[in-house]
N, CA, C and O atoms as a GROMACS GRO file, in nm:
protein
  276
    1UNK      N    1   9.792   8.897  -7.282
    1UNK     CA    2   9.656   8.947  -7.274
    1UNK      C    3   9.564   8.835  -7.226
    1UNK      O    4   9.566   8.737  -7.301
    2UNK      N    5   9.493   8.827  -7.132
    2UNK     CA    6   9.360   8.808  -7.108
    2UNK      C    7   9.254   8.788  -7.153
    2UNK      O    8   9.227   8.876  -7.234
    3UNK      N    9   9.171   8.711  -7.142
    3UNK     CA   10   9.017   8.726  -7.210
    3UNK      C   11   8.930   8.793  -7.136
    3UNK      O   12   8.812   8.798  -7.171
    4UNK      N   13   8.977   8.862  -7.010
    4UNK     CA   14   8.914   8.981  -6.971
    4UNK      C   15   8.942   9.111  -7.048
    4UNK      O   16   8.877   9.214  -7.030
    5UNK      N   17   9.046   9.098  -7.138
    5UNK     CA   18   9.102   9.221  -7.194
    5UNK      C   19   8.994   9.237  -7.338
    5UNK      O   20   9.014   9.316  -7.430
    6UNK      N   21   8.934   9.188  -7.333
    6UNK     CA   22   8.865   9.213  -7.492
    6UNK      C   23   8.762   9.275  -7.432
    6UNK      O   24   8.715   9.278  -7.318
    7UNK      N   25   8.736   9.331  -7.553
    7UNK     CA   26   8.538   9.350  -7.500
    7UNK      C   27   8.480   9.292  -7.544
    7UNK      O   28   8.502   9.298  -7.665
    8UNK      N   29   8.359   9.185  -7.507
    8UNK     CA   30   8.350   9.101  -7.564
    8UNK      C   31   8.159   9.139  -7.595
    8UNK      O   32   8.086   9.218  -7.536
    9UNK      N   33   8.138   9.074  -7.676
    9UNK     CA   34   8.005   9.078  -7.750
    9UNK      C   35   7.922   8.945  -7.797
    9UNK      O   36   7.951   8.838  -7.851
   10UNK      N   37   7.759   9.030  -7.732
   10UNK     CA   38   7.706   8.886  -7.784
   10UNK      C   39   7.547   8.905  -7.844
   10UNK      O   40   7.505   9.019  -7.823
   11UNK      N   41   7.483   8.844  -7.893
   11UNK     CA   42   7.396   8.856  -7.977
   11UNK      C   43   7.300   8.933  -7.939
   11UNK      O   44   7.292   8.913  -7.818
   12UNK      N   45   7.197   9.035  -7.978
   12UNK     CA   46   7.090   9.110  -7.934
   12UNK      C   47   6.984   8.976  -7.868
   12UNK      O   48   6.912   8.998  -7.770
   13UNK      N   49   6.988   8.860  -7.926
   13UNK     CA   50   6.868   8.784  -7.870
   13UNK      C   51   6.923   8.731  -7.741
   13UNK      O   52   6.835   8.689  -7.666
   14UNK      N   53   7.071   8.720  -7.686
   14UNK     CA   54   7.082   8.665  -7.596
   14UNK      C   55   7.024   8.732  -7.433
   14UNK      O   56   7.026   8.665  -7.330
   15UNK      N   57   6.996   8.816  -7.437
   15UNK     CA   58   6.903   8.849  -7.320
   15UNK      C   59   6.755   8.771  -7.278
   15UNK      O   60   6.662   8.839  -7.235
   16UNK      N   61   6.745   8.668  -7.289
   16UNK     CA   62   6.640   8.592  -7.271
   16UNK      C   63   6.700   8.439  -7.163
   16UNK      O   64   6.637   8.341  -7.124
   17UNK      N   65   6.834   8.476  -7.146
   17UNK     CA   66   6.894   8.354  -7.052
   17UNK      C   67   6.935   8.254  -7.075
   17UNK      O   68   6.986   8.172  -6.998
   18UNK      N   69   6.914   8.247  -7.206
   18UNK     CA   70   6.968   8.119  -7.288
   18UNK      C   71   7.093   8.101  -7.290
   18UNK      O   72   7.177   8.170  -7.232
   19UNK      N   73   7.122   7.946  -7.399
   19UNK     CA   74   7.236   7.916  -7.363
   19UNK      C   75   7.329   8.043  -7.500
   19UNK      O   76   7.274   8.069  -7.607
   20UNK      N   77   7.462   8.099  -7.461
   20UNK     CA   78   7.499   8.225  -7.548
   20UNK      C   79   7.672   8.171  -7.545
   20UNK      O   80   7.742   8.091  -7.481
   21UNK      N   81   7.690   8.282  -7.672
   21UNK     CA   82   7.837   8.286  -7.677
   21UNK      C   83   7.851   8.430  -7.709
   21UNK      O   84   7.765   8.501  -7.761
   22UNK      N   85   7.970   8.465  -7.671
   22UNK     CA   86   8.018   8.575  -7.667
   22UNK      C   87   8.169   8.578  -7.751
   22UNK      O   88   8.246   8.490  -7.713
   23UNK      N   89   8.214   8.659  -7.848
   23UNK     CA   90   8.248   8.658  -7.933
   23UNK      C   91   8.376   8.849  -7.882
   23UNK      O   92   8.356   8.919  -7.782
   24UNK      N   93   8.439   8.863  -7.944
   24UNK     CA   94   8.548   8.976  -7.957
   24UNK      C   95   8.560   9.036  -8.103
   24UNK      O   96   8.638   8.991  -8.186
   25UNK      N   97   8.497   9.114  -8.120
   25UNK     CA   98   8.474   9.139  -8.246
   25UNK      C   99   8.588   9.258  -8.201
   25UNK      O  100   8.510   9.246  -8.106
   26UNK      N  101   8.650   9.317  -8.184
   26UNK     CA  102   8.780   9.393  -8.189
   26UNK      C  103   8.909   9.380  -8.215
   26UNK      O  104   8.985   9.439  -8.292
   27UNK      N  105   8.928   9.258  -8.107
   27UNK     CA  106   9.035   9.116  -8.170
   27UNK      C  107   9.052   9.090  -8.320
   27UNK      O  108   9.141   9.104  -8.404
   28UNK      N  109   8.869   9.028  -8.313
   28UNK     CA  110   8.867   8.950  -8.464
   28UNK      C  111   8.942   9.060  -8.619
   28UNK      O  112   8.999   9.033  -8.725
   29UNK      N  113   8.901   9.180  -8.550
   29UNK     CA  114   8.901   9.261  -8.665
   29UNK      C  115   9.071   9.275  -8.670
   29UNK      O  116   9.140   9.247  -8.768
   30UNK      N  117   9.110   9.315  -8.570
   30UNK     CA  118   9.247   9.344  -8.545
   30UNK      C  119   9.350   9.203  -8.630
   30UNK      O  120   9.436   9.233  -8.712
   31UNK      N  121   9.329   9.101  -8.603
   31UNK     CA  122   9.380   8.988  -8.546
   31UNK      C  123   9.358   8.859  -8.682
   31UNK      O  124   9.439   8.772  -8.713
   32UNK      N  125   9.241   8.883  -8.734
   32UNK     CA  126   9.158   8.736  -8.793
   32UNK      C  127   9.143   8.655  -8.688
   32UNK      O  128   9.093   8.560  -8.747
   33UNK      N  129   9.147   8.629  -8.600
   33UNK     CA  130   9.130   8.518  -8.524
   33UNK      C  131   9.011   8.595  -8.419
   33UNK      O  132   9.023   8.702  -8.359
   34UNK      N  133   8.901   8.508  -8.421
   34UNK     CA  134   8.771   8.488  -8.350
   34UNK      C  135   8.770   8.460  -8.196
   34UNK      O  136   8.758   8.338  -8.183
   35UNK      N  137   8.776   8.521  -8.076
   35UNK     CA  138   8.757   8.434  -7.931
   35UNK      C  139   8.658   8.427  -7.919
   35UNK      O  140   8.599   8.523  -7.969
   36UNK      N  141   8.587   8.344  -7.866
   36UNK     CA  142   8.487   8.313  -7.825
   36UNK      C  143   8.428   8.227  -7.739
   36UNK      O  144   8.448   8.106  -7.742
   37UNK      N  145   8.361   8.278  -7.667
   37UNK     CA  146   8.320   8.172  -7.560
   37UNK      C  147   8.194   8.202  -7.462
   37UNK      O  148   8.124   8.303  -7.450
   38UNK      N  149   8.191   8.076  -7.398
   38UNK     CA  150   8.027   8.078  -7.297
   38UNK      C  151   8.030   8.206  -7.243
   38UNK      O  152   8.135   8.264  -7.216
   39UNK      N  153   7.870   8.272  -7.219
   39UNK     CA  154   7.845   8.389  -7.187
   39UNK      C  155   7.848   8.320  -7.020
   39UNK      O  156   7.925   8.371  -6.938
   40UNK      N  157   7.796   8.248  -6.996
   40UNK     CA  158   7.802   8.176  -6.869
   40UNK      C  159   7.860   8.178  -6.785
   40UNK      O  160   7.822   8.212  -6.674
   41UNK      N  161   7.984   8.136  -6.820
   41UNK     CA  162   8.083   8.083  -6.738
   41UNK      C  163   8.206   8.182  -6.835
   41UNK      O  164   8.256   8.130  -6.935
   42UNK      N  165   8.242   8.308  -6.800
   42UNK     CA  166   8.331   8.371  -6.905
   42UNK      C  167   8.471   8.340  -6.832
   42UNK      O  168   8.569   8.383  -6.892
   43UNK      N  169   8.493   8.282  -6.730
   43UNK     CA  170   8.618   8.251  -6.682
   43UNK      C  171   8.687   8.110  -6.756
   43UNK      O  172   8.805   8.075  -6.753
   44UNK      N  173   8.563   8.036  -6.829
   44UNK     CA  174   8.643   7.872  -6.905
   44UNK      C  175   8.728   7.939  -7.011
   44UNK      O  176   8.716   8.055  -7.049
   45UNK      N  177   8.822   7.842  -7.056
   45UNK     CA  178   8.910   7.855  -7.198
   45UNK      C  179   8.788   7.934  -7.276
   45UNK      O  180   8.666   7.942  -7.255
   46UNK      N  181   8.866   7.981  -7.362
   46UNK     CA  182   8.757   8.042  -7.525
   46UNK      C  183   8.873   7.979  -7.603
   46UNK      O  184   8.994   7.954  -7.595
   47UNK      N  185   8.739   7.966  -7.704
   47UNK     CA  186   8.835   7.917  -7.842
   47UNK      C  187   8.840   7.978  -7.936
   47UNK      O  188   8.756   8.066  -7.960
   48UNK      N  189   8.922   7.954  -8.003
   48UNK     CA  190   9.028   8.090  -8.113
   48UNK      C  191   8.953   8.070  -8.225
   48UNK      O  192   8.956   7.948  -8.212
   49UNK      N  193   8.895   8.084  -8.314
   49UNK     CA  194   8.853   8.015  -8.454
   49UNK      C  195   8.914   8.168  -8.540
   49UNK      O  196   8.944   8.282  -8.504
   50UNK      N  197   8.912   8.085  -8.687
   50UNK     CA  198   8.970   8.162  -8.799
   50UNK      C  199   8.833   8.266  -8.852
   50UNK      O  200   8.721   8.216  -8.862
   51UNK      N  201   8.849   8.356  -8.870
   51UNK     CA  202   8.724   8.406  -8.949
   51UNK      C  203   8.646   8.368  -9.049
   51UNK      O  204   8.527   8.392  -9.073
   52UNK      N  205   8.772   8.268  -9.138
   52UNK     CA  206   8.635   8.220  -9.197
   52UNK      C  207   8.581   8.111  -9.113
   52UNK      O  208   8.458   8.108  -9.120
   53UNK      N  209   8.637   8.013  -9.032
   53UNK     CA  210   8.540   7.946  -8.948
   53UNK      C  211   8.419   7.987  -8.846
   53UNK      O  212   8.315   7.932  -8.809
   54UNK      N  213   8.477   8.099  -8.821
   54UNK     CA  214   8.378   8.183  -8.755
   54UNK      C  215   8.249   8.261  -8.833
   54UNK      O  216   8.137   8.289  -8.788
   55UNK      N  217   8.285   8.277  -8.917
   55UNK     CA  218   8.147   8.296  -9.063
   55UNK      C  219   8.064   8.209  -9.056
   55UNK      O  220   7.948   8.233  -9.023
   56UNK      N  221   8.139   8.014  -9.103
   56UNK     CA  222   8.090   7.956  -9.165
   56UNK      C  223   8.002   7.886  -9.020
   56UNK      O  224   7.906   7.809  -9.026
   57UNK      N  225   8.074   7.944  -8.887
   57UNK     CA  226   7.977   7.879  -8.771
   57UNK      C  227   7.836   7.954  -8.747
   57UNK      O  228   7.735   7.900  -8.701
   58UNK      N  229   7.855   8.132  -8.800
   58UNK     CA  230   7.735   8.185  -8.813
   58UNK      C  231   7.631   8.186  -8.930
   58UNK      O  232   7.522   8.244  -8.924
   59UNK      N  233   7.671   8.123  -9.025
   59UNK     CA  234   7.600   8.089  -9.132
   59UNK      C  235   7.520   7.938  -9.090
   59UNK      O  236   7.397   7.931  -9.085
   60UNK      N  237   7.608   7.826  -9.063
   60UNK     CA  238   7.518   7.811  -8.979
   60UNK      C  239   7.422   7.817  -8.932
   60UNK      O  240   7.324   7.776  -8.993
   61UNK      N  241   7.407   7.874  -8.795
   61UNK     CA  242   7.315   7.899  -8.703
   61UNK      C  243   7.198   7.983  -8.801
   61UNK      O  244   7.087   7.976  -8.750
   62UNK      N  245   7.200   8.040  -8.895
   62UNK     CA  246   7.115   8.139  -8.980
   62UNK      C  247   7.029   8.045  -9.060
   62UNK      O  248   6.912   8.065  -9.092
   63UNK      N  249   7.099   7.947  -9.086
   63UNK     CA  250   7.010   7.856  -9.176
   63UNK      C  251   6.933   7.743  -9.073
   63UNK      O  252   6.839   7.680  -9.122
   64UNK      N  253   6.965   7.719  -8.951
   64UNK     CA  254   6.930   7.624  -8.891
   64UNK      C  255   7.003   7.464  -8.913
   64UNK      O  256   6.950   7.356  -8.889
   65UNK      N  257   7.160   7.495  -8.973
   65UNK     CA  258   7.185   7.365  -8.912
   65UNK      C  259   7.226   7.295  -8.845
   65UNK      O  260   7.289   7.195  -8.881
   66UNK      N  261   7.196   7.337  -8.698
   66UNK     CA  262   7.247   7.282  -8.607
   66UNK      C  263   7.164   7.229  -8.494
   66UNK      O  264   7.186   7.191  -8.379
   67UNK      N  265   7.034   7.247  -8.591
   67UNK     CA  266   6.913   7.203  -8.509
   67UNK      C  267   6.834   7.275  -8.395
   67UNK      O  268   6.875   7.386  -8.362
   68UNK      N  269   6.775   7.248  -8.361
   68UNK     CA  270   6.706   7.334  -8.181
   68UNK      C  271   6.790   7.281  -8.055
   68UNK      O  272   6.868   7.189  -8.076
   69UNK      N  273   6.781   7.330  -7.932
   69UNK     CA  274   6.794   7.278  -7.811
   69UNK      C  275   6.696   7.190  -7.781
   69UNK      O  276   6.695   7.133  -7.672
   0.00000   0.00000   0.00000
């Protein structure tokens, strides 16, 4: 399989052009394992993360610690 083969998904705010990731929430569910990758450039590697790493990367971003651009 492909990472064209997923459907891939990405945040309601990312329509503003920013920098985004795009995520497989069908996979994830199927699978535990997270793909994910630049909305950008969807042809680079994606990387696999575990669900709970993939939680603990959106928890994260919710609290702000990963700072601004």
């Amino acid at each position: 399989m492909t990472t064209t083969d997923f459907p891939w998904a990405k945040s309601s705010y990312s329509d503003n052009g920013g920098n985004c990731v795009e995520w497989a929430p069908a996979h994830a569910s199927a699978t535990g394992i997270v793909p994910v990758r630049d909305s950008k450039t969807p042809t680079t590697p994606i990387l696999n993360l575990s669900a709970t790493a993939f939680s603990a990367f959106v928890a994260g971003v919710k609290t702000g610690g990963f700072g601004s651009a």
